[in-house]
C-alpha positions as CSV (number, residue, x, y, z in Angstrom):
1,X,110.2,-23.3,22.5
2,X,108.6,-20.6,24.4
3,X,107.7,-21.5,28.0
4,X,103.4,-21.4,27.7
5,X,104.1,-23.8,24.4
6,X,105.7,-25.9,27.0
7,X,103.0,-25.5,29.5
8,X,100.3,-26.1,26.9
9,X,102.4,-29.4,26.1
10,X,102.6,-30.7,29.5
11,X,98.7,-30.0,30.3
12,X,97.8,-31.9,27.4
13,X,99.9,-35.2,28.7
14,X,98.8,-35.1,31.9
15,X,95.8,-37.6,31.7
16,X,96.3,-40.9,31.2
17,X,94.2,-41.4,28.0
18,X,95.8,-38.9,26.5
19,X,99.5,-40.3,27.4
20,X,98.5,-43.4,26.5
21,X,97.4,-42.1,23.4
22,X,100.2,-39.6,22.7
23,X,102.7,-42.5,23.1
24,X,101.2,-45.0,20.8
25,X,101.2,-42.8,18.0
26,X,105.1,-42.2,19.1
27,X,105.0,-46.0,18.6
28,X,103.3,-45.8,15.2
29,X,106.1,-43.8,13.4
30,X,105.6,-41.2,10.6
31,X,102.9,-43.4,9.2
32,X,100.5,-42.5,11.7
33,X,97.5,-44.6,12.9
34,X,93.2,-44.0,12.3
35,X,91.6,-43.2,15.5
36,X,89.7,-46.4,15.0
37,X,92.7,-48.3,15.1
38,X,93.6,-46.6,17.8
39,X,90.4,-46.5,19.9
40,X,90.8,-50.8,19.9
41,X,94.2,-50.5,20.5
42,X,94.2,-48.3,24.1
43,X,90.2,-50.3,24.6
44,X,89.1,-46.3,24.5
45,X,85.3,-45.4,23.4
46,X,85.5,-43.2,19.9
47,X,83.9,-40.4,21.1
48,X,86.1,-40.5,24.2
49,X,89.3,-40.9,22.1
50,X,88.2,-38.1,19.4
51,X,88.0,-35.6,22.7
52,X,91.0,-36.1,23.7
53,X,92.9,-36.2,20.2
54,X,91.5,-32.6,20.0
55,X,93.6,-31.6,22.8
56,X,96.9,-33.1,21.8
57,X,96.4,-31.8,18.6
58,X,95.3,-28.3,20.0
59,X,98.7,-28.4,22.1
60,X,100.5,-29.1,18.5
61,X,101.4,-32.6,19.4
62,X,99.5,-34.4,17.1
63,X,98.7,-33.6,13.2
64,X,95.8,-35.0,11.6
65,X,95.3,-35.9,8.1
66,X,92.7,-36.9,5.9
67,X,93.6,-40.0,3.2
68,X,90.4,-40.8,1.5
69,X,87.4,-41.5,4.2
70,X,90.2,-42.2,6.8
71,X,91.7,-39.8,9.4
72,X,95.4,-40.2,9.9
73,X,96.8,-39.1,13.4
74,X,100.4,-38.9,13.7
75,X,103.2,-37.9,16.4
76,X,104.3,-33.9,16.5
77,X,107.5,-35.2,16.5
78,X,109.2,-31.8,16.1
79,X,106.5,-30.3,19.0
80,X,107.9,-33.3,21.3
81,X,111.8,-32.9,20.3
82,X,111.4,-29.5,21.0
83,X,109.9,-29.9,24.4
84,X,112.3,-32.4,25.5
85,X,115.0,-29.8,24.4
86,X,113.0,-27.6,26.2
87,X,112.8,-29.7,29.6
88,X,116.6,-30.7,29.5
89,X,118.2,-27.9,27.9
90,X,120.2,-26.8,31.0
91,X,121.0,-30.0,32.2
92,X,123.9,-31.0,34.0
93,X,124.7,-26.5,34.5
94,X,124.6,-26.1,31.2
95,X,127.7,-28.5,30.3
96,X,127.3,-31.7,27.6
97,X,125.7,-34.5,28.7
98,X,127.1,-38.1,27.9
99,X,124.7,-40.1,26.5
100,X,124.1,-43.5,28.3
101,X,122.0,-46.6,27.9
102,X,118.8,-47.0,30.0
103,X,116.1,-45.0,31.3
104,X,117.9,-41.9,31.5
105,X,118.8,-39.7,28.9
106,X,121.8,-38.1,29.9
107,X,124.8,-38.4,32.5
108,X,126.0,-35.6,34.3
């Protein structure tokens, strides 16, 4: 990943409505979710939502697609692999990392 992908990423997560949202569809899975079902969900305003979708999706870490009269929003979920590798990918001076349980990713 190329460092202004990286930037672009990180600008679009930093506001909460668009966290929130990012990580829900995380939690939705490869099926994806409708931004009505979503705007309940995170007690967001549509139109509020729909801005803020725009910019996840402009920052590639959302895809949107249409099934009938429905808009399906799903997780970028190579765009957000790819920044985590990007974020830890010299971690612990460039040496493995063991994996471990909990809220860290890695053990140095």
């Amino acid at each position: 990943m190329e460092e202004n992908t990286a930037i672009r990423s990180l600008l679009a997560l930093a506001q909460t409505v668009r966290l929130r949202a990012f990580r829900a569809l995380v939690v939705a899975g490869p099926e994806g979710t409708t931004p009505g079902a979503l705007s309940q969900a995170l007690d967001v305003p549509a139109t509020s939502l729909s801005f803020h979708l725009k910019e996840l999706a402009n920052a590639g870490l959302v895809t949107q697609e249409r099934q009938g009269r429905n808009l399906i929003y799903r997780a970028a979920f190579d765009q957000m692999n790819g920044l985590m590798v990007y974020l830890t990918e010299n971690c612990c001076r460039g040496a493995p990392c063991a994996v471990v349980d909990g809220p860290s990713a890695c053990e140095c």
